[in-house]
MISEZA-708815 format. One line per 5 residues: their letters; for each residue x negated, y negated, z of N, C-alpha, C, CB. Coordinates in nm, 3 decimals, decimal comma, padded with zeros to 5 digits. Glycine has a CB too. Layout:
a = X:Y:Z:X:Y:Z:X:Y:Z:X:Y:Z  ...
//
This chain:
xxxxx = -00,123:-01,059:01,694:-00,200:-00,976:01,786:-00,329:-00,931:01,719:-00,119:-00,854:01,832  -00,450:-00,965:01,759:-00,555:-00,913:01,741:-00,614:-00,796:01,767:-00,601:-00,968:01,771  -00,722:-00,736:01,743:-00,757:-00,616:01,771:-00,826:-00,622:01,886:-00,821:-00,557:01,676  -00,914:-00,776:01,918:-00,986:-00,824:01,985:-00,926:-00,849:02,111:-01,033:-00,915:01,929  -00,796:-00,875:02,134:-00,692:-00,829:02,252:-00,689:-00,792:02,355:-00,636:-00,761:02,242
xxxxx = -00,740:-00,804:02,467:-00,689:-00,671:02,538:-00,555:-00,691:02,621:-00,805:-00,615:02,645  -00,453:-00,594:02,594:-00,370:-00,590:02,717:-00,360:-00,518:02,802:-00,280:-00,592:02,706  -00,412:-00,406:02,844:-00,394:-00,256:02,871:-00,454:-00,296:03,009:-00,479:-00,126:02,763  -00,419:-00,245:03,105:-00,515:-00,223:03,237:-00,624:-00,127:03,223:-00,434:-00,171:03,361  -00,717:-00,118:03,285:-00,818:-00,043:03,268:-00,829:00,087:03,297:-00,895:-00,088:03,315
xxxxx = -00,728:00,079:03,420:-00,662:00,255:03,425:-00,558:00,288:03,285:-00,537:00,281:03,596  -00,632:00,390:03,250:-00,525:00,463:03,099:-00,414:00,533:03,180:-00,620:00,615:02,974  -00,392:00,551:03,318:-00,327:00,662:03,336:-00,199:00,681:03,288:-00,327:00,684:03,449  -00,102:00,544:03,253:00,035:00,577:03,181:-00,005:00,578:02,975:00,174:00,414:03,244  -00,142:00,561:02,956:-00,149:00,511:02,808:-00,071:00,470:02,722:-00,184:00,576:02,745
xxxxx = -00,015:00,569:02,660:00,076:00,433:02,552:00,188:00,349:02,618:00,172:00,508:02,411  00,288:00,453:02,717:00,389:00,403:02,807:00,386:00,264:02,863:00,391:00,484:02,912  00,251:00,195:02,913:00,234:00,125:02,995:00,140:-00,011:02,862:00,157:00,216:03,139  00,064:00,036:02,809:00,010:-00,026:02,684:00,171:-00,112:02,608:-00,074:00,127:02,568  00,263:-00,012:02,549:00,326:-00,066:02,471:00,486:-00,155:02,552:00,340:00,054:02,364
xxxxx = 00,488:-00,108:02,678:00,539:-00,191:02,740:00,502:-00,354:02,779:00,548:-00,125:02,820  00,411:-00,354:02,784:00,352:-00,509:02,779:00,303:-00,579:02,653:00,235:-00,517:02,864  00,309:-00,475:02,496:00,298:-00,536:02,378:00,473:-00,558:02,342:00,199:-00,436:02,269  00,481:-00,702:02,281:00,587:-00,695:02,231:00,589:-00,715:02,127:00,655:-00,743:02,272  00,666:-00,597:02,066:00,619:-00,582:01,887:00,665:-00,731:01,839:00,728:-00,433:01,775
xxxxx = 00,757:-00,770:01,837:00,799:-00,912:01,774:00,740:-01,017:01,802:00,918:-00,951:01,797  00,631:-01,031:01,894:00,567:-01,107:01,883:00,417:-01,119:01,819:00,585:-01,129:01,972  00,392:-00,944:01,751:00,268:-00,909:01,696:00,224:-00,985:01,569:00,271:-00,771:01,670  00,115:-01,062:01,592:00,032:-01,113:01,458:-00,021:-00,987:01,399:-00,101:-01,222:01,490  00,043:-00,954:01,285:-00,022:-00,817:01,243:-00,147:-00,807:01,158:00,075:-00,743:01,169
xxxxx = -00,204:-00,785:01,275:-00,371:-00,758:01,219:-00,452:-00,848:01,123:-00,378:-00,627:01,140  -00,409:-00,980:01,129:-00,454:-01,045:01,028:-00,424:-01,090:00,903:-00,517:-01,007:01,015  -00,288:-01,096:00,930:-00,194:-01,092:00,824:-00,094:-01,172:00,825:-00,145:-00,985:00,809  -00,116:-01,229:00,740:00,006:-01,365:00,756:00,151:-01,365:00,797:00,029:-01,426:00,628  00,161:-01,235:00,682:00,295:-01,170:00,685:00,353:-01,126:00,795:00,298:-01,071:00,616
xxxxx = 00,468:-01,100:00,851:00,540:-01,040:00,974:00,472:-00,874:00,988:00,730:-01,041:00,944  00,517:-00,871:00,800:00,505:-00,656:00,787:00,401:-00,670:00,669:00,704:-00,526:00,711  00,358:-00,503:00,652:00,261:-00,497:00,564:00,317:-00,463:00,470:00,161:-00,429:00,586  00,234:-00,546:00,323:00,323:-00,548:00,245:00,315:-00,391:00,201:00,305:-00,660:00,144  00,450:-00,386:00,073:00,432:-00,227:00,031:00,369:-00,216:-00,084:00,560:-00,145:00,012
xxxxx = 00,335:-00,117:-00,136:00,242:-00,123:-00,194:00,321:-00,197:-00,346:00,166:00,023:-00,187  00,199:-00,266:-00,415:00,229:-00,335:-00,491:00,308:-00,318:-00,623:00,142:-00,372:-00,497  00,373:-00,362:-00,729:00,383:-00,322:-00,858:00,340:-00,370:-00,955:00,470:-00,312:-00,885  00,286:-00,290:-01,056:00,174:-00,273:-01,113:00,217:-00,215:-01,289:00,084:-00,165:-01,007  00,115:-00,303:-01,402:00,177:-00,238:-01,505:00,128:-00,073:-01,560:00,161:-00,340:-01,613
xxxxx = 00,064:-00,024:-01,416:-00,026:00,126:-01,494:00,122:00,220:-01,409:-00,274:00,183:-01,406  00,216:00,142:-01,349:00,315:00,253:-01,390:00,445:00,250:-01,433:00,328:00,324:-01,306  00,468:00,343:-01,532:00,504:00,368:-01,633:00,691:00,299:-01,602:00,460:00,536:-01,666  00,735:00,296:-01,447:00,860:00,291:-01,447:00,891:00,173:-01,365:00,917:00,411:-01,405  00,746:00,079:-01,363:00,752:-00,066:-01,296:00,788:-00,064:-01,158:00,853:-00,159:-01,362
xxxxx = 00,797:00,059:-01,110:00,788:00,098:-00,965:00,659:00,113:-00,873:00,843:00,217:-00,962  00,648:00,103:-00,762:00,562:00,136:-00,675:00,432:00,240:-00,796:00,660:00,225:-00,531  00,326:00,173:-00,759:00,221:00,250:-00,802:00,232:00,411:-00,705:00,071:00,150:-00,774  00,240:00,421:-00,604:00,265:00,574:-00,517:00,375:00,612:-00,542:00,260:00,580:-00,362  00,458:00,621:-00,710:00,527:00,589:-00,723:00,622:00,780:-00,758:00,494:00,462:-00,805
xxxxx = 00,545:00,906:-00,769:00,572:01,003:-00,788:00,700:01,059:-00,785:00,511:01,042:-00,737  00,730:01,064:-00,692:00,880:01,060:-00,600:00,889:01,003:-00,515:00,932:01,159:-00,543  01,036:00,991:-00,461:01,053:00,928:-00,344:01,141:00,982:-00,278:01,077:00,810:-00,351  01,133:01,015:-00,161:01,201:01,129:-00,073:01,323:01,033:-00,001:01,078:01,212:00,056  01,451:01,048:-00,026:01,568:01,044:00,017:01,573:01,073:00,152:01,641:01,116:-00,051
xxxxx = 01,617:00,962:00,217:01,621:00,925:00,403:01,750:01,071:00,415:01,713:00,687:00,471  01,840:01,082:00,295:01,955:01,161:00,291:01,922:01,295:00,229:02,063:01,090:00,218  01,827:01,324:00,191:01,707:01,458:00,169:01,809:01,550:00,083:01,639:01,556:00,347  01,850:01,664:00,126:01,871:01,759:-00,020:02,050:01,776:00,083:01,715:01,968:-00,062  02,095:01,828:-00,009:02,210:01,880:00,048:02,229:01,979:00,096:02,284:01,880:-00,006
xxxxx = 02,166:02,098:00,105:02,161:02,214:00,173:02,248:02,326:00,114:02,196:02,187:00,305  02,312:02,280:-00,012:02,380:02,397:-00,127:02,319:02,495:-00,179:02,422:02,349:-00,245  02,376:02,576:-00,232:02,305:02,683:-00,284:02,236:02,642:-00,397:02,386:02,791:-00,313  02,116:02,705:-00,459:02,029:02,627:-00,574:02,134:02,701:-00,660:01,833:02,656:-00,604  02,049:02,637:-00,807:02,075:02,695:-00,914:02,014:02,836:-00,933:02,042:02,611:-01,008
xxxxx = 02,133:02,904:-01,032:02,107:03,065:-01,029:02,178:03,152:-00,918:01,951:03,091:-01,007  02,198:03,066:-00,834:02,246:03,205:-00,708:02,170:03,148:-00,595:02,181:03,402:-00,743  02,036:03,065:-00,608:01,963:03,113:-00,508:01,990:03,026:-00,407:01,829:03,129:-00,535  01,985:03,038:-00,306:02,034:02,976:-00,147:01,961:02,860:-00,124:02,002:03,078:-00,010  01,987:02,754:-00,023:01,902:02,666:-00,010:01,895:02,699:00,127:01,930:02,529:-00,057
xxxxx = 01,853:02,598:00,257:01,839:02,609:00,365:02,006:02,660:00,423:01,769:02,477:00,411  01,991:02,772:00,500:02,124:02,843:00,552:02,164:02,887:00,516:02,207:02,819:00,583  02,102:02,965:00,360:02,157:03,082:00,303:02,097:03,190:00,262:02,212:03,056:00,217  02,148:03,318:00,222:02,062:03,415:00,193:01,974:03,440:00,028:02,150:03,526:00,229  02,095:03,391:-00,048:02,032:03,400:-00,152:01,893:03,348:-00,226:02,107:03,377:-00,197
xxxxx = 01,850:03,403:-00,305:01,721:03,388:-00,399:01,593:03,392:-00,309:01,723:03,240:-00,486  01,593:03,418:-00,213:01,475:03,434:-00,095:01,361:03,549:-00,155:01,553:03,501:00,072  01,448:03,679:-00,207:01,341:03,770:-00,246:01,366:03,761:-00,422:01,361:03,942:-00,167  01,256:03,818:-00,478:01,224:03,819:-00,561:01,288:03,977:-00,661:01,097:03,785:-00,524  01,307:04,020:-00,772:01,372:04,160:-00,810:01,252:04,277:-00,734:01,385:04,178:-01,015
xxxxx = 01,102:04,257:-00,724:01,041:04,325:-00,688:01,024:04,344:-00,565:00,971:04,314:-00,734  01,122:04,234:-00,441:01,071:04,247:-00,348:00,977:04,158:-00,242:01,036:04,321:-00,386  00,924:04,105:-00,345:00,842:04,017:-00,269:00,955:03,876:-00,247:00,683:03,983:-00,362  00,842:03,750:-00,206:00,882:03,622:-00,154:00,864:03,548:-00,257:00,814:03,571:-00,037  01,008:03,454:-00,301:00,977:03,376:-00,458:01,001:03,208:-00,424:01,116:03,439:-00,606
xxxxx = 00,971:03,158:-00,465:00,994:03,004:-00,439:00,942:02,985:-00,604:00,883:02,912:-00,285  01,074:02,900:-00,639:01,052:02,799:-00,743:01,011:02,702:-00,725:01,131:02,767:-00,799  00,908:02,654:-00,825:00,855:02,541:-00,777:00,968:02,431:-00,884:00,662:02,537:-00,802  01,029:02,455:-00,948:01,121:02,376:-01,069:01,220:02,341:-00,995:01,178:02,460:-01,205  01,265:02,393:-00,890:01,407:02,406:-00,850:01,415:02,262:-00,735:01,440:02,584:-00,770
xxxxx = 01,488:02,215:-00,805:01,532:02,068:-00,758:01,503:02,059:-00,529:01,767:02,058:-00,829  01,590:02,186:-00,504:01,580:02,171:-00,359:01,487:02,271:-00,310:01,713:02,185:-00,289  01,355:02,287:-00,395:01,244:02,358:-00,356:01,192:02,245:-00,226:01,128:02,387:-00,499  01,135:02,346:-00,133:01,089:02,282:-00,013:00,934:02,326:00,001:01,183:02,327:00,117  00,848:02,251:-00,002:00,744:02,276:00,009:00,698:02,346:00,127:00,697:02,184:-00,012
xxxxx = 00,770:02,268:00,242:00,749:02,310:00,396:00,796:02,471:00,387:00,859:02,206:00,520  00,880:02,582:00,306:00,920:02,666:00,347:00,838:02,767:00,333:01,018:02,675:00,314  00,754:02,730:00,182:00,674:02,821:00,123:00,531:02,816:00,241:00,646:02,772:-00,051  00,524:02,671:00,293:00,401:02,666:00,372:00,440:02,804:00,509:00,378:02,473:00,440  00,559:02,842:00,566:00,550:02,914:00,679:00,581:03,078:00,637:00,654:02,848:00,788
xxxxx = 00,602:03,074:00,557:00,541:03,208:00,455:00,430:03,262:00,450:00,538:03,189:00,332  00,312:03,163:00,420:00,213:03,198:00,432:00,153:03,204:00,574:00,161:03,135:00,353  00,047:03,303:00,560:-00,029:03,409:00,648:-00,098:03,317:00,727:-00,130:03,521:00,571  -00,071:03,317:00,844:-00,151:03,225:00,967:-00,323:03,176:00,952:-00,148:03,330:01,113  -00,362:03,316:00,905:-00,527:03,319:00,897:-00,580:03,221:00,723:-00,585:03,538:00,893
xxxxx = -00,506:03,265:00,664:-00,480:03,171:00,511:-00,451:03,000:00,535:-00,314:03,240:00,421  -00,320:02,984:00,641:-00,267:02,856:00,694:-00,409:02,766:00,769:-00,131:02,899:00,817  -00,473:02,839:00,820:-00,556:02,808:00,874:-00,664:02,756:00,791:-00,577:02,892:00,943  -00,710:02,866:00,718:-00,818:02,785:00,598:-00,801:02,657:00,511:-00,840:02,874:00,489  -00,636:02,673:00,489:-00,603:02,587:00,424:-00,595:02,431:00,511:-00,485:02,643:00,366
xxxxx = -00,576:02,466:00,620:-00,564:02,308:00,733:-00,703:02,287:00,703:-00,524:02,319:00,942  -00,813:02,329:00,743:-00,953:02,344:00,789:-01,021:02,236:00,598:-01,008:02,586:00,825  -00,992:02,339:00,503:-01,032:02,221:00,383:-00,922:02,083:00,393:-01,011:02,303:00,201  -00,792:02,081:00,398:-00,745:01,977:00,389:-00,808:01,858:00,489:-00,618:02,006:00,402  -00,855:01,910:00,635:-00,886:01,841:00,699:-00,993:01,729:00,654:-00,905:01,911:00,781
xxxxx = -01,139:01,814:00,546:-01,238:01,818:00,497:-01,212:01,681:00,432:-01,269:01,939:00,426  -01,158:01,743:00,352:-01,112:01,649:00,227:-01,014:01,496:00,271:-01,002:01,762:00,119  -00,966:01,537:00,359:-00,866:01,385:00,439:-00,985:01,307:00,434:-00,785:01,393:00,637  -01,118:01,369:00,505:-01,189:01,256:00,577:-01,293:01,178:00,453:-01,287:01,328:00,721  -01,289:01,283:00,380:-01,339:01,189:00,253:-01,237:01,093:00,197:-01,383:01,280:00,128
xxxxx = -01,129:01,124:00,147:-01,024:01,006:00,133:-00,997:00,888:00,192:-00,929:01,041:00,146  -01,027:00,921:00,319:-01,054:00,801:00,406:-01,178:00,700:00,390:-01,066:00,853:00,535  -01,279:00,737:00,372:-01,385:00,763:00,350:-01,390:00,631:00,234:-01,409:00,921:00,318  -01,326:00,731:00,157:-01,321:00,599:-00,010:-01,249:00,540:00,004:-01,287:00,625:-00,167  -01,133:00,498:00,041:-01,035:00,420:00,122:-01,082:00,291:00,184:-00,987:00,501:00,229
xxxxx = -01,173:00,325:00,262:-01,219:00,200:00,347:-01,296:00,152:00,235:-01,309:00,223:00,499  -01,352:00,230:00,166:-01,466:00,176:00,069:-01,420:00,122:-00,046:-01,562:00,276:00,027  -01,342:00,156:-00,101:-01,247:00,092:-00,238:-01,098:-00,033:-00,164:-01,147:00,284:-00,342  -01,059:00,038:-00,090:-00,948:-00,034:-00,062:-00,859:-00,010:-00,161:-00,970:-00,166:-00,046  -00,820:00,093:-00,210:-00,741:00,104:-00,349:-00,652:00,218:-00,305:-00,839:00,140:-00,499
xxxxx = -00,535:00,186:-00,282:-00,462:00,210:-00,228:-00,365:00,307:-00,357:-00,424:00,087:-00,157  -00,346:00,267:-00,460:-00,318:00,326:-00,571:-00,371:00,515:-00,567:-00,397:00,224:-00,685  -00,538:00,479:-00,560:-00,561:00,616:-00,568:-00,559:00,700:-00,472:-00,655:00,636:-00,611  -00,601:00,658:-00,341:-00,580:00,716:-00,207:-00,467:00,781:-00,222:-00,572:00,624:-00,093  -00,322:00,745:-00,277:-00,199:00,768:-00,225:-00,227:00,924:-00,326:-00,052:00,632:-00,256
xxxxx = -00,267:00,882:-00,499:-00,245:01,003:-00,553:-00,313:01,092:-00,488:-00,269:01,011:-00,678  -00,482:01,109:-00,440:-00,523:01,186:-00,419:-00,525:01,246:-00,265:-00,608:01,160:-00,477  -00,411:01,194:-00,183:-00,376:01,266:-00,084:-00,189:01,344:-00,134:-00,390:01,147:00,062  -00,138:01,303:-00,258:-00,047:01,427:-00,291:-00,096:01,459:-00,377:00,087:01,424:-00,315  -00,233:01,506:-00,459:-00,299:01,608:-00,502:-00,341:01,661:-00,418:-00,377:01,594:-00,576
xxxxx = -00,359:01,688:-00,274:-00,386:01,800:-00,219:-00,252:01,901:-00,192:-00,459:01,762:-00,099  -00,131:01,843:-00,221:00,012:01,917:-00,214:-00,023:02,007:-00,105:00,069:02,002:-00,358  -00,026:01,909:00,049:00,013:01,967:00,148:00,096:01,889:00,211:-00,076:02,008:00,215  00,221:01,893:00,171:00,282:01,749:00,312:00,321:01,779:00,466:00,449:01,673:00,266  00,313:01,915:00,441:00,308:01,960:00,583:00,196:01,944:00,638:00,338:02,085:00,603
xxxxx = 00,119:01,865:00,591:-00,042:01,865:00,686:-00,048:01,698:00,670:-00,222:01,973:00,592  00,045:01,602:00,668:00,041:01,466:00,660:00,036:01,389:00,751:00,117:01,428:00,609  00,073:01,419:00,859:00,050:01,429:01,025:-00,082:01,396:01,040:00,075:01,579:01,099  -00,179:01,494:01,015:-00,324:01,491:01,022:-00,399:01,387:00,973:-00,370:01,589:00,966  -00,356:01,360:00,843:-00,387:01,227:00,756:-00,349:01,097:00,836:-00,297:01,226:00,612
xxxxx = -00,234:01,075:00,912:-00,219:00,981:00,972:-00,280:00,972:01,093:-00,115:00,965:00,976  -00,318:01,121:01,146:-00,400:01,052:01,287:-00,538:01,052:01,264:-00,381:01,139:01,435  -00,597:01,097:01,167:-00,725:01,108:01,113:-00,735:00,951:01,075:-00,741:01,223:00,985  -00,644:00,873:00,981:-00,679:00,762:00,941:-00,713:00,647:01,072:-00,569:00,726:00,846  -00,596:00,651:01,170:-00,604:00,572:01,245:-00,715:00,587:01,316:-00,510:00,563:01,301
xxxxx = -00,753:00,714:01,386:-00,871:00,723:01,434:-01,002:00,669:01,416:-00,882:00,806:01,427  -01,023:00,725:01,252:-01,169:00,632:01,241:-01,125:00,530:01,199:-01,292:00,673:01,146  -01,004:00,464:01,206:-01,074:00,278:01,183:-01,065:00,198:01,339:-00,939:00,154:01,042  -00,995:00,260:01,427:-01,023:00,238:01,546:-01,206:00,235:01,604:-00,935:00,345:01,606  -01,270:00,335:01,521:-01,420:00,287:01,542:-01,483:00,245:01,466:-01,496:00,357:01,575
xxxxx = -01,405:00,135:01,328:-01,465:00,043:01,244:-01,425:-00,096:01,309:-01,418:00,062:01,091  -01,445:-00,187:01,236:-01,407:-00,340:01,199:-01,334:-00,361:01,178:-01,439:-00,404:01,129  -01,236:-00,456:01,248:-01,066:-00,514:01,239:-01,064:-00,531:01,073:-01,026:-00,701:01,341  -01,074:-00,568:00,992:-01,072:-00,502:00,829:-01,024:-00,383:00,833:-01,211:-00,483:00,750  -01,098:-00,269:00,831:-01,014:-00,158:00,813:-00,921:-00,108:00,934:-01,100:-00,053:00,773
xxxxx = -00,954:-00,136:01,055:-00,810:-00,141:01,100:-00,684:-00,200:01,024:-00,814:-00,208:01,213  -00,672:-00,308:00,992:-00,569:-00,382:00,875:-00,542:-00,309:00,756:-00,624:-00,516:00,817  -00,733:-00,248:00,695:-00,677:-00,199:00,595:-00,595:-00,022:00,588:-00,791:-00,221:00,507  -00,621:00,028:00,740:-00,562:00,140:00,785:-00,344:00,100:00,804:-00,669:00,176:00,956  -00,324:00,016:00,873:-00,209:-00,046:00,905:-00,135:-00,068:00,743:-00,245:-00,191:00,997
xxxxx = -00,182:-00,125:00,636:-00,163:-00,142:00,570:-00,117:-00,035:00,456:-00,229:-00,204:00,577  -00,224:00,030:00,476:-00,192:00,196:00,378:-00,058:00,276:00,442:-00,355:00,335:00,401  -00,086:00,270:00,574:00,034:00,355:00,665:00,166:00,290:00,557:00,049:00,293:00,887  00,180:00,172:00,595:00,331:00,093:00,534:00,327:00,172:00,404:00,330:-00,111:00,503  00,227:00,144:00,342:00,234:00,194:00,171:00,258:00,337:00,173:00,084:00,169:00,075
xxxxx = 00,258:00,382:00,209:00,249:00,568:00,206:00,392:00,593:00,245:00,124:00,661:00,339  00,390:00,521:00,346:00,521:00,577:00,424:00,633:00,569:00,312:00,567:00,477:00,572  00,701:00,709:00,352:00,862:00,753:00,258:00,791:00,785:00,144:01,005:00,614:00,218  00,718:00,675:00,060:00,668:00,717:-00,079:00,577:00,817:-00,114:00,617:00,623:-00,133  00,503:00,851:-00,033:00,392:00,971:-00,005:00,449:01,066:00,141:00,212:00,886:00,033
xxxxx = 00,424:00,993:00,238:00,417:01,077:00,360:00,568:01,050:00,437:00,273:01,030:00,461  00,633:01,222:00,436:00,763:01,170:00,512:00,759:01,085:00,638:00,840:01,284:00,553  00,870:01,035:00,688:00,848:00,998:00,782:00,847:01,073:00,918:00,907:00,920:00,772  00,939:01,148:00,928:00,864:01,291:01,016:00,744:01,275:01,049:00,853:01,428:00,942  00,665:01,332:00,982:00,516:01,311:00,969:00,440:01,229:00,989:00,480:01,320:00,889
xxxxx = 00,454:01,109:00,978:00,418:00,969:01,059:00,473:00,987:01,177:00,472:00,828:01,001  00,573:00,993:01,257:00,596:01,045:01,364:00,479:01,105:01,458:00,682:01,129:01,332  00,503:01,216:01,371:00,426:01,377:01,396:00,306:01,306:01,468:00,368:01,490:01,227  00,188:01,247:01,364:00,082:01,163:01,354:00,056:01,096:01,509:00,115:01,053:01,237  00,148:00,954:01,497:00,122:00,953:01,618:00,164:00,987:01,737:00,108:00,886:01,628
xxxxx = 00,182:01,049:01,735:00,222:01,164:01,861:00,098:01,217:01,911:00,318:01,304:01,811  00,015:01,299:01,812:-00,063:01,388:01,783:-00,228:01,277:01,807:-00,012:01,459:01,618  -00,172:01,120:01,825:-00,267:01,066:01,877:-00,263:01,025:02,007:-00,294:00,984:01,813  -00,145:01,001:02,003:-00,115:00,989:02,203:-00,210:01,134:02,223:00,124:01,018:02,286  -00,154:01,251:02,202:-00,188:01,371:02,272:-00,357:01,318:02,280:-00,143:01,534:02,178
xxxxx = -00,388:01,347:02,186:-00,540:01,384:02,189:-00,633:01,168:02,247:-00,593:01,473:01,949  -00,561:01,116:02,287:-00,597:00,957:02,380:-00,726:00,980:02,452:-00,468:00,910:02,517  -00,693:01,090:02,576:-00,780:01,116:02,642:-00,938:01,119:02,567:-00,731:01,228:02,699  -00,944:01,218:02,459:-01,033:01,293:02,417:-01,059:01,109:02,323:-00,983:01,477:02,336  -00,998:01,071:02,220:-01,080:00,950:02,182:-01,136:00,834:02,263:-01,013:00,893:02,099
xxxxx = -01,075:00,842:02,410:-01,165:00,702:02,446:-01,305:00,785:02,498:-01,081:00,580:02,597  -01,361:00,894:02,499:-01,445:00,925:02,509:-01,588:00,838:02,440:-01,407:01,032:02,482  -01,531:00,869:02,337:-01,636:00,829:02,200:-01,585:00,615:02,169:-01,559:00,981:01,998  -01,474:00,606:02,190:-01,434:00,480:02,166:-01,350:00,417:02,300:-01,351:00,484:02,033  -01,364:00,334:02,387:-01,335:00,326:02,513:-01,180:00,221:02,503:-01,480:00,262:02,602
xxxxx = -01,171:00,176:02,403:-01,084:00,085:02,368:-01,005:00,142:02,285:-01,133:-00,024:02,323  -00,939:00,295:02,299:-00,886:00,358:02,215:-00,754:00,346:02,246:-00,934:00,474:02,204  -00,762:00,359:02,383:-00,591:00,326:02,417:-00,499:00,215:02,381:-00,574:00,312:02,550  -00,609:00,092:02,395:-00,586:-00,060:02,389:-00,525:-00,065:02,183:-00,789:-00,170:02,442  -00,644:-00,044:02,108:-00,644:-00,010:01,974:-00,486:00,060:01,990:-00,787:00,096:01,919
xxxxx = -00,453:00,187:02,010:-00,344:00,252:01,968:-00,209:00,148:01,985:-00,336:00,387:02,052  -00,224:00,128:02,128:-00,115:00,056:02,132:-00,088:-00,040:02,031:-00,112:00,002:02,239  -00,223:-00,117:02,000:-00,145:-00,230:01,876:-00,128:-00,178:01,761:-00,222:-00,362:01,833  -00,188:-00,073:01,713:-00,112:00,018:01,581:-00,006:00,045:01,599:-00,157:00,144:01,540  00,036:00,122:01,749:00,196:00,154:01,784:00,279:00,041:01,751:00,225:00,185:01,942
xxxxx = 00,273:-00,081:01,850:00,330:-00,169:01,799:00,349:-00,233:01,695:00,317:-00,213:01,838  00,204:-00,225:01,536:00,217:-00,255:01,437:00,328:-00,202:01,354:00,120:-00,243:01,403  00,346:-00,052:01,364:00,425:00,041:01,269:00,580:00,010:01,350:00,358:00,233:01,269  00,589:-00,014:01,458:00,718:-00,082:01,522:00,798:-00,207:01,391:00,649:-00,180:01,691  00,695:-00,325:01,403:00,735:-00,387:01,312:00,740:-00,363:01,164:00,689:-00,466:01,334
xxxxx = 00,625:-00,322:01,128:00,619:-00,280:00,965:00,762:-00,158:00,912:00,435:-00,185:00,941  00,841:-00,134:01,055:00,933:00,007:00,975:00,872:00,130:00,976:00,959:-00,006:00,814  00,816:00,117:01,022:00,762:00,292:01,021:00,749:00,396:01,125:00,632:00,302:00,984  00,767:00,339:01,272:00,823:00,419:01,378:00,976:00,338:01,432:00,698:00,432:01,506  01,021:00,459:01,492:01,131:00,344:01,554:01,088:00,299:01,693:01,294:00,408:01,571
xxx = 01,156:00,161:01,692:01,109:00,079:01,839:01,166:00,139:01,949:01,153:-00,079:01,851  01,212:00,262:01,982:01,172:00,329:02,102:01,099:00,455:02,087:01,284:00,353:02,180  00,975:00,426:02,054:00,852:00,529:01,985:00,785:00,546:02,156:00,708:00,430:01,826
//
């Protein structure tokens, strides 16, 4: 399947519903790519454990167990270690079933906010060098050096977006990063989240790009095959 494609009727009014009903993922030429799926990201001798270069952690489909931490302190569904001896709100950052997401809804709406508003900033430069390097290695570190994964959502509909108004290249090379990121950087939740959060806002991109619907759908259907949504997305 090309980008060059069209299947979509010209009325958007069902958009993805009606788009991805007439794409059939198994029959998608993905973007230029020989391969069925995109590959994952490569291995490489700059890391240290001959694993995936995005290779930091890797988040368990089977995630934490929900026990109490070490020390006393509670994990999700319990009371313990929540406050601190003084009172305040404590999160270890050492502690094996520390959750990043918990400490994020802790913080102060008007703070949450600033903090979306630079991450946003900074996504679009990553992207930015992304299309321009194609180096997929660093992209991955320097979107978990911003240690927000609750804002990874954004990264995924931000990415797809502007390569939908580049050159089938970085469309591919957008499709491509998604596979690589995914689980190893960005939960999958969050890819979810993503495109969801591009269906929603459809309307508002074919404004500026008229072939936005058409575009989504074959990303939808791309991440169908590559593993990264499930095929009743």
């Amino acid at each position: 399947m090309e980008f060059n494609d069209g299947f979509v009727s010209a009325e958007h009014q069902e958009l993805l519903r009606s788009a991805t009903e007439s794409a059939d993922p198994t029959s998608v030429s993905p973007l230029e790519v020989t391969s069925p799926k995109s590959p994952r990201t490569p291995r490489g001798k700059q890391s240290p454990n001959r694993g995936s270069p995005v290779k930091h952690y890797k988040h368990s489909h089977s995630g934490r167990d929900g026990g109490p931490k070490k020390g006393g302190s509670g994990g999700k569904g319990t009371w313990g270690g929540l406050l601190d001896s003084e009172g305040g709100y404590y999160f270890d950052h050492n502690d094996p079933n520390y959750d990043s997401s918990e400490e994020y809804y802790m913080i102060s709406p008007s703070k949450r906010s600033a903090e979306f508003e630079d991450f946003k900033k900074k996504t679009t430069v990553i992207i930015e060098e992304y299309f321009t390097t194609d180096d997929i290695t660093s992209t991955a570190n320097e979107l978990r050096d911003l240690n927000w994964p609750s804002f990874h959502y954004y990264f995924v509909k931000k990415l797809v977006s502007m390569a939908m108004d580049r050159h089938d290249k970085e469309k591919e090379m957008a499709a491509i990063l998604l596979s690589s990121l995914y689980s190893e950087v960005i939960e999958p939740t969050q890819v979810y989240k993503g495109f969801c959060k591009l269906i929603e806002s459809s309307d508002d991109l074919c404004v500026d790009i008229p072939e936005a619907v058409d575009f989504l759908a074959i990303f939808i259907a791309r991440a169908v095959v590559d593993e990264i949504l499930p095929p009743l997305f």
